[in-house]
Structure formats: C-alpha cells, structure tokens
N, C-alpha and C positions, 0 to 999 in steps of 0.2 A: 544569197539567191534572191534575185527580184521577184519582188509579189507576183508583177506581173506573170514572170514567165510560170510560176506554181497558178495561176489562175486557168490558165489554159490545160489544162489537167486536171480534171474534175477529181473529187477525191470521193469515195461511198456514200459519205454524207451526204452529197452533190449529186448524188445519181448515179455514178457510174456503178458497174457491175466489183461484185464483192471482188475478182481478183485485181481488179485494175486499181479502184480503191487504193488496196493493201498494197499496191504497190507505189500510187500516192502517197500512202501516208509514209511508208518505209524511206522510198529517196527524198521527198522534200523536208519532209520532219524531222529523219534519224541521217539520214547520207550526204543531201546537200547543202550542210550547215559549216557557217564560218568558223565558230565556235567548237576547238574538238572538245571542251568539258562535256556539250549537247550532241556530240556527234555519237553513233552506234558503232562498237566495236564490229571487227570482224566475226567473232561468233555470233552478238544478238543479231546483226543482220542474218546470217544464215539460219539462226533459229526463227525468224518471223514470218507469219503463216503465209507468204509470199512464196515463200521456197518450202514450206510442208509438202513431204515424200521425198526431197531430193536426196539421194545417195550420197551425201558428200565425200564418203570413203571412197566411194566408183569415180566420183569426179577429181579426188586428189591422184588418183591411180590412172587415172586417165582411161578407164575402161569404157567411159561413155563416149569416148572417141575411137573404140576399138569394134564396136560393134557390128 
C-alpha cells in the first residue's frame, strides 16, 4: 500500500474520531498489507473494536439481510 494513499486517511492519532481511527488503523496496518505473515486473519479482523457488537452469527445466517 502506498504511504501516500494511507495519508489521506487520517488515523486517531491524527485526529480523526475514535471509530474512523480504528478503522485506519485495522485496514491499513492489519488488512492492506503486502505481507500476509503481517496481515490479520479473518477472525482478529472481526474481533477488532471496529466491528465491537456485530452479530457475526446474524450476519453468517444472513438474518441482517432479513429484517
């Protein structure tokens, strides 16, 4: 991932608001990495406070699309 394009995206440290943040630091740090030994599995993504409260069971089930 070029610096560049992670600059335009402010990360927490940077000011922006706590969830925007966490969601900088999730895709450019853990998701948009060349390197999968550095890259986040499929679970710690979904565990990272990005997605705190999501239902994952309602969203494998597809009930979040049922409602």
């Amino acid at each position: 991932m070029p610096e560049a394009v992670a600059r335009l995206w402010p990360s927490a440290a940077e000011g922006a608001p706590a969830e925007f943040g966490a969601l900088h630091d999730l895709m450019f740090e853990r998701l948009l990495v060349t390197d999968p030994a550095q890259r986040a599995t499929a679970a710690e993504a979904m565990g990272h406070a990005y997605f705190e409260g999501v239902d994952w069971d309602a969203v494998r089930s597809r009930a979040v699309w049922e409602q």
